[in-house]
C-alpha positions as CSV (number, residue, x, y, z in Angstrom):
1,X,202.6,60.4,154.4
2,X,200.1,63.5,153.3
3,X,197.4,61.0,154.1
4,X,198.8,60.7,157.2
5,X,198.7,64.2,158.0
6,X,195.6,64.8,156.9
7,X,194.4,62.0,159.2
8,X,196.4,63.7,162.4
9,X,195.0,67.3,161.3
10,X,191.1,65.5,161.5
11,X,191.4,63.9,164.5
12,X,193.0,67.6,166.2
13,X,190.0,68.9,165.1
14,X,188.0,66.8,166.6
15,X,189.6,67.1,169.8
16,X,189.2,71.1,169.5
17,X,185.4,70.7,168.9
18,X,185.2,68.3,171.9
19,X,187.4,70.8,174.0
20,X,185.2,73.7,173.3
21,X,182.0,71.6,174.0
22,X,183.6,70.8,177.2
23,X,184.9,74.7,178.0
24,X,181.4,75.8,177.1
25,X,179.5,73.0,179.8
26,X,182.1,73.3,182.8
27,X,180.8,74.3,186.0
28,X,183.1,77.5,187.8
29,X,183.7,75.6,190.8
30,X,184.2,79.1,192.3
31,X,180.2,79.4,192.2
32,X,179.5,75.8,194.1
33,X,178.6,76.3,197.8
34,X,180.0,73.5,200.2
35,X,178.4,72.1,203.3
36,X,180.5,74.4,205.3
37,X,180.0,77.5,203.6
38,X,175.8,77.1,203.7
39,X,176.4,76.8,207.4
40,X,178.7,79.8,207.6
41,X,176.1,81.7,205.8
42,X,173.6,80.3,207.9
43,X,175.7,81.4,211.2
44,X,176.2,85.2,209.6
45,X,172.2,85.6,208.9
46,X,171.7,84.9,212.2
47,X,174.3,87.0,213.9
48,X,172.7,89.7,211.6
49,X,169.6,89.2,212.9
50,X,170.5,89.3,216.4
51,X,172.3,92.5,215.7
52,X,175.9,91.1,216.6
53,X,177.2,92.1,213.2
54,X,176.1,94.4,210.7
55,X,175.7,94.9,207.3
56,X,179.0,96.1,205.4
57,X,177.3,96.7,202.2
């Protein structure tokens, strides 16, 4: 049984380690830019530019 435990306690962690390699390499999807949102960007540089909007910062 201690065996046992000790195998179960080994194996956690190794699934820690592998959690915090995996934590430490995600990409923040928040920070990925879609098709749609290049061309909304796009749109607002131009609109800029044409002086339809203005800067709010």
């Amino acid at each position: 049984m201690v065996d046992n435990d000790k195998q179960i306690l080994k194996e956690l962690k190794e699934i820690r380690t592998d959690i915090d390699y995996i934590k430490e390499h995600m990409i923040d999807t928040d920070m990925i830019l879609t098709d749609d949102d290049v061309e909304s960007i796009k749109e607002a540089e131009k609109d800029l530019k044409e002086g339809k909007t203005k800067r709010l910062v």
